[in-house]
C-alpha positions in Angstrom: 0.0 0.0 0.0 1.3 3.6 -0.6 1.5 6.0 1.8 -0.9 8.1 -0.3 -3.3 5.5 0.1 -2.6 5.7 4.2 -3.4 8.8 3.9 -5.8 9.4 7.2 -6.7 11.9 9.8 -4.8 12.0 13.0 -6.8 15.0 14.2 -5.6 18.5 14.6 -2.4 19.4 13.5 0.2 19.6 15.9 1.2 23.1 15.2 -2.5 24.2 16.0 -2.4 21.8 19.1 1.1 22.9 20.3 -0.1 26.5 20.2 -3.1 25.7 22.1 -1.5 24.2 25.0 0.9 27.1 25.2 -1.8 30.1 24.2 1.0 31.2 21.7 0.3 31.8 18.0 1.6 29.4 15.4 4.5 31.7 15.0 5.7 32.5 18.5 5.5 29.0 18.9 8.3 28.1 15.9 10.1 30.9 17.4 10.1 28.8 20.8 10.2 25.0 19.8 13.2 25.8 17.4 15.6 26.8 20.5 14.6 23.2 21.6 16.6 21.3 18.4 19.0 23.8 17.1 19.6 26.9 19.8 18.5 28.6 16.5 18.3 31.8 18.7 21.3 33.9 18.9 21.1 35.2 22.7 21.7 38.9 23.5 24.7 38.5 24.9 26.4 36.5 21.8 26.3 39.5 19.4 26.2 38.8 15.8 28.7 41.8 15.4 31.3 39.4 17.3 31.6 36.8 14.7 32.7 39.0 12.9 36.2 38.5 13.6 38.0 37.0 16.5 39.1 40.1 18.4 35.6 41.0 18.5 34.8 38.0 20.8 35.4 39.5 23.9 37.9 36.9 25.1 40.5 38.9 25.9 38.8 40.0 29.7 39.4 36.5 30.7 42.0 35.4 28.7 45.2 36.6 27.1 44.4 36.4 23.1 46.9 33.5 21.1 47.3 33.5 17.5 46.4 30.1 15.7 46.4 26.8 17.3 50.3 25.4 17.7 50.5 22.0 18.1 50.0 21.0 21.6 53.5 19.8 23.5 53.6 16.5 25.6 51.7 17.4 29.0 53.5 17.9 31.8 51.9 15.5 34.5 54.9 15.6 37.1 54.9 19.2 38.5 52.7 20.7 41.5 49.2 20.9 41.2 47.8 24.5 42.1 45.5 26.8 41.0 46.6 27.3 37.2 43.5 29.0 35.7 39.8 30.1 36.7 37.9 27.1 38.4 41.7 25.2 38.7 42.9 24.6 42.5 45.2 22.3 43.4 42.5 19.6 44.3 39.8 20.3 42.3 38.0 21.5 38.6 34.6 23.2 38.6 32.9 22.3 35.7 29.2 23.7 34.7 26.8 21.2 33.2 23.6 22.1 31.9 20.9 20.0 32.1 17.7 19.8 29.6 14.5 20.0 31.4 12.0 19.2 28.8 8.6 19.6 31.5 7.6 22.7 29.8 7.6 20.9 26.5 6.0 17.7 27.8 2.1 18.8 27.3 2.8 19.2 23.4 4.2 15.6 23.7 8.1 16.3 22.9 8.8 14.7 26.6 11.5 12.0 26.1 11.3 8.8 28.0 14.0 8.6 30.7 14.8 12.5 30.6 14.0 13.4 34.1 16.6 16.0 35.4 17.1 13.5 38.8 18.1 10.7 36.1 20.7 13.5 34.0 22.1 14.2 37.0 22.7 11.1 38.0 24.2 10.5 35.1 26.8 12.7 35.0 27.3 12.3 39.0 28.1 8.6 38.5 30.2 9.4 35.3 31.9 12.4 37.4 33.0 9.4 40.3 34.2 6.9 38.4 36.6 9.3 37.5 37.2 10.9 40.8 37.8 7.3 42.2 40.1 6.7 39.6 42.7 9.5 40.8 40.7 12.2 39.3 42.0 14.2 36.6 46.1 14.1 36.9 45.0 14.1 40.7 41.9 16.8 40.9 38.7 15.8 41.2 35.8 17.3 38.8 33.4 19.1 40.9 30.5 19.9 39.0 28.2 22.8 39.0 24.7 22.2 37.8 21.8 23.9 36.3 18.8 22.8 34.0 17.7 24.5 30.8 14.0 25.1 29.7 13.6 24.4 26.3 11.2 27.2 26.0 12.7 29.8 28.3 13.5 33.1 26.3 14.5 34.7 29.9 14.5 34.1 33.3 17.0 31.5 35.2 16.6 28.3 32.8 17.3 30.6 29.9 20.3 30.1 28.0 21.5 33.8 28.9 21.4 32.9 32.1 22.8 30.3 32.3 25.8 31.3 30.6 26.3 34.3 33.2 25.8 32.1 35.9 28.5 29.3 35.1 31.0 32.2 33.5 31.0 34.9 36.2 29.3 34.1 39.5 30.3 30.3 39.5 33.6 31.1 37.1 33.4 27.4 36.0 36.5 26.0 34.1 34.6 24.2 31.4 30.9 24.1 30.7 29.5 20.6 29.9 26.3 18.8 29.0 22.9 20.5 26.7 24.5 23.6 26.3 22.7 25.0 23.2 23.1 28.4 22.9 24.6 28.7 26.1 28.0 27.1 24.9 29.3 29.7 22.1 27.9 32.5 24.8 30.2 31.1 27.5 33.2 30.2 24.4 33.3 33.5 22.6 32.4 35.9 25.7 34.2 34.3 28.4 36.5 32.2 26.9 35.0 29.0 28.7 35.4 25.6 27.3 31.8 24.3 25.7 32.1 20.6 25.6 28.6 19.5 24.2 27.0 17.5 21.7 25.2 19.8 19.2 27.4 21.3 16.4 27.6 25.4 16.5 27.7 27.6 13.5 31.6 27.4 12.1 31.6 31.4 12.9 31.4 30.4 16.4 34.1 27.6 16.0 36.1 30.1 14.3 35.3 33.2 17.0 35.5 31.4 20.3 39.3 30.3 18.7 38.0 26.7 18.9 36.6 26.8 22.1 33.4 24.8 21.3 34.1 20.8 21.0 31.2 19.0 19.5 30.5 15.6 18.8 28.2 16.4 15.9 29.5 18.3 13.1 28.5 22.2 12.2 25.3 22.7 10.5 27.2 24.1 7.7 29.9 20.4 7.5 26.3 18.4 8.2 24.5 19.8 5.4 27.4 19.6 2.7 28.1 16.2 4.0 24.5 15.3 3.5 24.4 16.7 0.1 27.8 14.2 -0.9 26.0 11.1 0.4 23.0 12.3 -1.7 25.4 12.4 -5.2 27.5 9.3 -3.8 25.0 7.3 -3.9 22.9 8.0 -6.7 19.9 8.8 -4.5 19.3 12.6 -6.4 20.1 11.1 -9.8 17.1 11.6 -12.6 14.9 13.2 -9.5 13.5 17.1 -9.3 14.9 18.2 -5.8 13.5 20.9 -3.8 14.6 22.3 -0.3 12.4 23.4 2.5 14.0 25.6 5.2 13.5 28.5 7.7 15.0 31.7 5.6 16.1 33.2 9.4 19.9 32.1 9.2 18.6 29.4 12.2 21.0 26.4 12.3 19.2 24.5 10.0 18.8 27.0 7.4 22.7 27.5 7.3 23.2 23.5 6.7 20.3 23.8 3.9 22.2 26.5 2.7 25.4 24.9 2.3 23.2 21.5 1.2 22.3 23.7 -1.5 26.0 24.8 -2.1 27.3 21.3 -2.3 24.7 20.2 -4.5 24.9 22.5 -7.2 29.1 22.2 -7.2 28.6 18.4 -7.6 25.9 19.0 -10.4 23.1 18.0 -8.9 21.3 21.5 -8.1 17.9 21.6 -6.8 14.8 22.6 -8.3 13.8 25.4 -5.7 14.8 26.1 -1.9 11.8 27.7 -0.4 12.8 29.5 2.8 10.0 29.7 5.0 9.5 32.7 7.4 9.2 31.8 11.1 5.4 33.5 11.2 4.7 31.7 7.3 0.8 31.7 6.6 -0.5 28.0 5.7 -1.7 29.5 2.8 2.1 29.9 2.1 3.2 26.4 2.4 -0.2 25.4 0.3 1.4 27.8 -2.0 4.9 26.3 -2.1 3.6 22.5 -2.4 1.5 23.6 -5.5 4.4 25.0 -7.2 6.6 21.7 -6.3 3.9 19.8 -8.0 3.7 22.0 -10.9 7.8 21.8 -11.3 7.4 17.8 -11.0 9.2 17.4 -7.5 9.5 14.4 -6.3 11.9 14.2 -4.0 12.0 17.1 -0.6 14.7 17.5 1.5 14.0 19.3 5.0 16.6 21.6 6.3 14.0 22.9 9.0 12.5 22.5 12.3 10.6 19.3 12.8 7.3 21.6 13.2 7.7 23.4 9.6 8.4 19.7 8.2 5.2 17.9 9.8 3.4 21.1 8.4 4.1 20.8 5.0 4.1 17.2 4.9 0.3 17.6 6.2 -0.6 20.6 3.7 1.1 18.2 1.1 -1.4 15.1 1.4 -3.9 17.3 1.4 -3.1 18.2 -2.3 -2.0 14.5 -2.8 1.5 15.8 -3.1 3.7 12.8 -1.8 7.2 12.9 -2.7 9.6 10.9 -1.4 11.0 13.2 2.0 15.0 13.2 2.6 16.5 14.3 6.4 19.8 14.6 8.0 20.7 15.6 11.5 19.6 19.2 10.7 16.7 19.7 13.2 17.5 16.0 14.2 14.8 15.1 11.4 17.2 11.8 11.4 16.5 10.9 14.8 13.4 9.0 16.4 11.0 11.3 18.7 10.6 14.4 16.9 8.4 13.2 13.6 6.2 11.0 16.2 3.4 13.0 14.8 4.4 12.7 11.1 1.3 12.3 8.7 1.9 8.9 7.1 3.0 10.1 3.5 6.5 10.4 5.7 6.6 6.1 5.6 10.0 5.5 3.7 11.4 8.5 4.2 15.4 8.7 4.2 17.8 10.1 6.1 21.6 10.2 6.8 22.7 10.8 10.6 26.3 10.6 12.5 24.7 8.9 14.9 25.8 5.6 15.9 22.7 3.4 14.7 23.3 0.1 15.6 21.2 -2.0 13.0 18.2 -4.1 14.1 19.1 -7.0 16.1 22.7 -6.2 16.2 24.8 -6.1 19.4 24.7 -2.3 21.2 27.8 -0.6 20.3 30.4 -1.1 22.9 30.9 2.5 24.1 27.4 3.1 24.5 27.0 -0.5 26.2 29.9 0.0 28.9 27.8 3.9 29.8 24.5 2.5 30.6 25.9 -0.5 32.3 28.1 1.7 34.3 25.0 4.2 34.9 23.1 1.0 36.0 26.3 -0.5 38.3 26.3 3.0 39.9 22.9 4.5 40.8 20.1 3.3 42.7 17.1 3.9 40.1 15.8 1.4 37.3 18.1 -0.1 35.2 18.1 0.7 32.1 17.8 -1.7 29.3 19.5 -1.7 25.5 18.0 0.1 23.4 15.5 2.3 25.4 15.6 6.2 25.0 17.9 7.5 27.5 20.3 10.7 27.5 23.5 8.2 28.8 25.4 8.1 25.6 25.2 12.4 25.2 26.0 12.6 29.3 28.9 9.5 28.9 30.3 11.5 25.4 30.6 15.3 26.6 32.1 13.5 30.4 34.5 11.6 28.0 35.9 14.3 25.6 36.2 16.4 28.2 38.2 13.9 30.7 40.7 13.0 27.8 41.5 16.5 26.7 42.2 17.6 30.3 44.1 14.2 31.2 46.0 15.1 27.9 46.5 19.1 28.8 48.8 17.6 31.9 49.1 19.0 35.7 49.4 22.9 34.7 45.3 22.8 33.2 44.2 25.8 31.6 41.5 26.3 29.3 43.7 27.2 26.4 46.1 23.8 27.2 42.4 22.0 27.1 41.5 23.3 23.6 45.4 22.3 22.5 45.3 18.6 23.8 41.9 18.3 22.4 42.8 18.8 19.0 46.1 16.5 19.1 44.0 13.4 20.6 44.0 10.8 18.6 40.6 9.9 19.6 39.4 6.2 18.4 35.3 7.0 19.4 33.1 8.9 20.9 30.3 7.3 22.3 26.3 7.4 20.5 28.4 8.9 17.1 29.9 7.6 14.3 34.1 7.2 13.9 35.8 11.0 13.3 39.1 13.2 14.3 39.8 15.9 16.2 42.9 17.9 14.6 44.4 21.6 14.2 41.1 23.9 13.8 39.0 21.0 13.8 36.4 20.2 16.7 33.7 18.6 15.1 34.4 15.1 16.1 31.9 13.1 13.9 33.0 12.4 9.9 30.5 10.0 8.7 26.7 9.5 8.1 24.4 6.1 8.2 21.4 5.8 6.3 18.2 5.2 7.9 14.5 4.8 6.6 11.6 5.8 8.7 8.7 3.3 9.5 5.5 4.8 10.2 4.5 1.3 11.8 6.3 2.1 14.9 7.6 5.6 14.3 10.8 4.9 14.1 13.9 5.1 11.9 16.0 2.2 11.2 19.7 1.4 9.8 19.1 1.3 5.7 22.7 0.9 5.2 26.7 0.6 6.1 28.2 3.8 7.7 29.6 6.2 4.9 32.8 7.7 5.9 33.4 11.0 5.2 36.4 13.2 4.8 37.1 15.4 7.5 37.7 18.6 6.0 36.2 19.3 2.9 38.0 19.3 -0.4 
């Protein structure tokens, strides 16, 4: 059976419920969801105007300006331990992790199972000991500094503005770990604080916080022109009419579209049209934009937008018995299970690429993410959790792990700029929940491959469609 022949009614669409639940218009409420996926909001205190080159980025309060990245030397793990740089004492390392409390976004059903703050925390808490009772880092122990961020908070203490003042100047934090969204290239470029976390930034803020943002997914920008390869490589774009959907508001996603677009065109494939949504775009617009796909023979959509816009137009296009064959990456995490729960069925089949470590159906759990829940479950004193159920352990075990091999590497004298050195001469053989990649000189964007996966409307849920792809890590 098709999925146009699927085609039923699963009630109101979740935009108009979503809004609803919050009293917010369709608009405000893409405005809000979006800082749940991407940080697609710049906050106040990250200026656009300071991307614009690195002396702009205010580092220089907290920490002496460097020019390039030399190659880090062998770390010195023999002398005195003292207090070598903010959050550094001879004993310890204050380290801010953020938390993502996703209560406020429970009622519009984006809760994740097993993403309690109590559970996060003791996540990184048992991750954090193991550690400690280990010898620490070269003989300090982490000593972590928590807070939780709303999803939907534009202000107030769970905001990411907030957040970022509180870890940088009244907690001074040596690093900042964990869900740190926008908060992270805040605390990098402004402060010159370490953001170890697992959502890519914009390469601007790689670039302006001098490398001070380590990611185990790629930029938007590397994500989309790493989609757009796979898309060429492996004949999925040949003898099809392409078209793009995207929020035209510079957002995370719309960047990786853009450079989608980019890539496409210099490998000869370009596509038909990139419609670029505006955040507060009438339905009228998107019935607007499916016509004119149809009329141009498209039959194949990629979305480079939040999961809302996508389920939108997705809806507005079975309507007009538009049902093209949908394409996703990790650009909104469109290539991830949760977010398209509420996806009309027309979105059976659908392919994506992610540089998430899928392991395929009935296969063994990868190893790195088997030995963090089994040390979670060894641990703590809650439910154990089992393979394969939704958890946040492999994020939590990842951002605990870079960070605890870059400092180990940085040696006894630890200071944020040593960190970012070591990090990029690690010869780091995985990170755990992505697939193989590098760090090296102005690179830290760990991941360097994509898997194919096909969605299943049967039990919403992507599966492995494929071998890992391995991709080069700096373009050519």
């Amino acid at each position: 059976m098709s999925a146009g022949e699927r085609v039923g009614d699963r009630g109101p669409g979740i935009v108009a419920r979503a809004a609803a639940v919050l009293r917010l218009t369709e608009g405000q409420l893409y405005t809000a969801v979006i800082g749940l996926v991407t940080a697609a909001v710049l906050i106040a205190v990250t200026l656009p105007a300071v991307l614009d080159s690195r002396e702009a980025a205010g580092r220089a309060e907290d920490l002496p300006a460097t020019s390039g990245t030399p190659t880090p030397p062998a770390p010195d793990t023999s002398g005195p331990l003292g207090a070598s740089d903010q959050g550094v004492t001879a004993e310890t390392i204050k380290v801010g992790v953020v938390l993502l409390d996703l209560s406020s976004v429970e009622p519009l059903g984006l809760g994740l199972d097993n993403y309690e703050i109590k559970l996060q925390q003791a996540a990184f808490d048992s991750y954090f000991a193991a550690v400690n009772d280990a010898g620490g880092v070269n003989g300090r122990r982490i000593e972590p500094v928590y807070a939780s961020r709303d999803s939907l908070a534009q202000s107030g203490p769970h905001s990411d503005a907030a957040i970022c003042i509180k870890m940088a100047k009244d907690e001074k934090v040596f690093a900042l770990i964990g869900y740190n969204y926008a908060a992270g290239p805040c605390a990098s470029i402004q402060h010159g604080i370490p953001s170890v976390q697992q959502q890519g930034a914009r390469e601007q803020e790689y670039d302006a916080s001098g490398n001070f943002i380590v990611s185990s997914f790629p930029s938007p920008e590397r994500t989309g022109r790493n989609w757009a390869r796979v898309l060429v490589e492996t004949g999925l774009v040949e003898d099809h009419e392409v078209a793009l959907v995207s929020i035209g508001d510079g957002d995370l996603e719309n960047l990786g579209g853009l450079a989608a677009e980019e890539k496409l065109a210099e490998l000869g494939h370009p596509v038909e049209s990139h419609v670029q949504f505006s955040a507060s775009a009438s339905t009228n617009d998107v019935k607007v934009a499916v016509r004119n796909m149809m009329d141009a023979g498209v039959d194949q959509v990629m979305f480079a937008a939040p999961f809302i816009v996508a389920i939108q137009f997705m809806t507005f296009a079975e309507e007009q018995k538009f049902y093209p064959t949908y394409l996703t990456s990790d650009l909104g995490a469109l290539a991830s299970d949760g977010l398209l729960r509420e996806a009309p069925p027309s979105f059976d089949g659908a392919i994506g690429f992610t540089a998430s470590d899928v392991a395929p159906e009935g296969a063994e759990e990868p190893v790195a993410s088997q030995e963090c829940r089994e040390e979670f479950n060894a641990a703590t004193d809650g439910k154990d959790l089992a393979v394969g159920e939704e958890s946040p352990l492999t994020t939590i075990c990842a951002v605990v792990d870079m960070f605890v091999q870059a400092a180990m590497a940085a040696g006894t004298d630890l200071t944020r700029q040593g960190l970012i050195e070591a990090l990029q001469g690690l010869e780091v053989t995985g990170v755990p929940g992505v697939l193989p990649g590098s760090f090296a000189e102005g690179k830290t964007d760990f991941a360097d491959g994509l898997r194919p996966v096909r969605y299943s409307v049967e039990c919403d849920c992507y599966s492995p469609a494929g071998d890992p792809i391995p991709l080069p890590p700096q373009d050519d």
